[in-house]
C-alpha positions as CSV (number, residue, x, y, z in Angstrom):
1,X,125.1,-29.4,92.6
2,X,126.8,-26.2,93.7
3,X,127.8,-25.9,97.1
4,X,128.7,-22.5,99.3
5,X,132.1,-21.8,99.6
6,X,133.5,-22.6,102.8
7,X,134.5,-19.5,105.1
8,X,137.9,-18.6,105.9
9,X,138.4,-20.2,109.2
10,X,136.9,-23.2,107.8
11,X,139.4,-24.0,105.3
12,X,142.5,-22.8,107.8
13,X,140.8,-25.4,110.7
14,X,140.7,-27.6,107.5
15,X,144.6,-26.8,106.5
16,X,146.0,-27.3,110.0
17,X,144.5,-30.8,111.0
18,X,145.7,-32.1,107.5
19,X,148.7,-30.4,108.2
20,X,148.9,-32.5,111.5
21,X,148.2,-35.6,110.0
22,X,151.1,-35.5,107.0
23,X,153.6,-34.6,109.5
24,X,152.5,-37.0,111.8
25,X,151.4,-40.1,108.9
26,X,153.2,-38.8,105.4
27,X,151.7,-40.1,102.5
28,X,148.6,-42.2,101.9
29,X,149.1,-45.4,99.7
30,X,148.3,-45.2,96.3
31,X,145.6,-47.6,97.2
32,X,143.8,-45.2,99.7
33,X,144.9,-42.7,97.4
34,X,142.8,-43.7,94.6
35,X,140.0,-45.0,96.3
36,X,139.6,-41.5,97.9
37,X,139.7,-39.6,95.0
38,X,137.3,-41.7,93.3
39,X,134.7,-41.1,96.6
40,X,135.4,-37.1,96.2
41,X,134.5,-37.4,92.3
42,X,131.5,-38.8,93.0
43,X,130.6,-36.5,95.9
44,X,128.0,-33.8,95.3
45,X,130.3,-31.4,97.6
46,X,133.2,-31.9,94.9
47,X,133.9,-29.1,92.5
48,X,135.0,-30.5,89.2
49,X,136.0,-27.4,88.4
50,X,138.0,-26.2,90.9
51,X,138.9,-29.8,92.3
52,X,138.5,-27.8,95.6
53,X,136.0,-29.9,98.0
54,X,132.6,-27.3,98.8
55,X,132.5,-28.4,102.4
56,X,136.9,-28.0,104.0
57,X,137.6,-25.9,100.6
58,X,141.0,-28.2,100.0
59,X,142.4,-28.8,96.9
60,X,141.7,-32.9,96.9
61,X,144.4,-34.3,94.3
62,X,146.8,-33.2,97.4
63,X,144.7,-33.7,100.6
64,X,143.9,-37.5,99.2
65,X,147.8,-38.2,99.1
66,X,148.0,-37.2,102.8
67,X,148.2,-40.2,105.2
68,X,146.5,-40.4,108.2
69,X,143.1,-41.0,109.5
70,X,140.4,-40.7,107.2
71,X,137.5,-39.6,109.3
72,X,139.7,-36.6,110.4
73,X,140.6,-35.4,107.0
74,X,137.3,-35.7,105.0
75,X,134.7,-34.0,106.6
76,X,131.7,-35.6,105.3
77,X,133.5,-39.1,106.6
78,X,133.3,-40.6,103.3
79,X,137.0,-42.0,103.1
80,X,137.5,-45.6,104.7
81,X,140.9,-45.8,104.1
């Protein structure tokens, strides 16, 4: 399925709270790191393309490493860990 890019603001609101939480949390586990990847290939948001998620616009491979809590960094809550 192909999804609207997001806007501008979107993706820098995006940038800033991931941001937050690496400086705050550092890296993910490669556990959680894994497991969320896996969740964003299987997403219909997910650009396979890209690798860019269709609803923040981040580039997952490096969002998914970032430690922190999950329901503030995926925006369609779909990371547990």
């Amino acid at each position: 399925m192909t999804t609207p890019n997001p806007s501008m603001r979107d993706m820098a609101e995006s940038l800033l709270v991931t941001t937050g939480q690496a400086i705050r949390h550092g890296v993910a586990s490669d556990e959680a790191y894994r497991h969320r990847l896996a969740t964003c290939f299987s997403c219909e948001q997910f650009n396979h393309k890209s690798r860019r998620c269709g609803k923040c616009g981040c580039y997952m491979p490096a969002k998914a490493r970032v430690g922190g809590n999950p329901r503030m960094l995926c925006p369609l809550n779909l990371w547990q860990r």
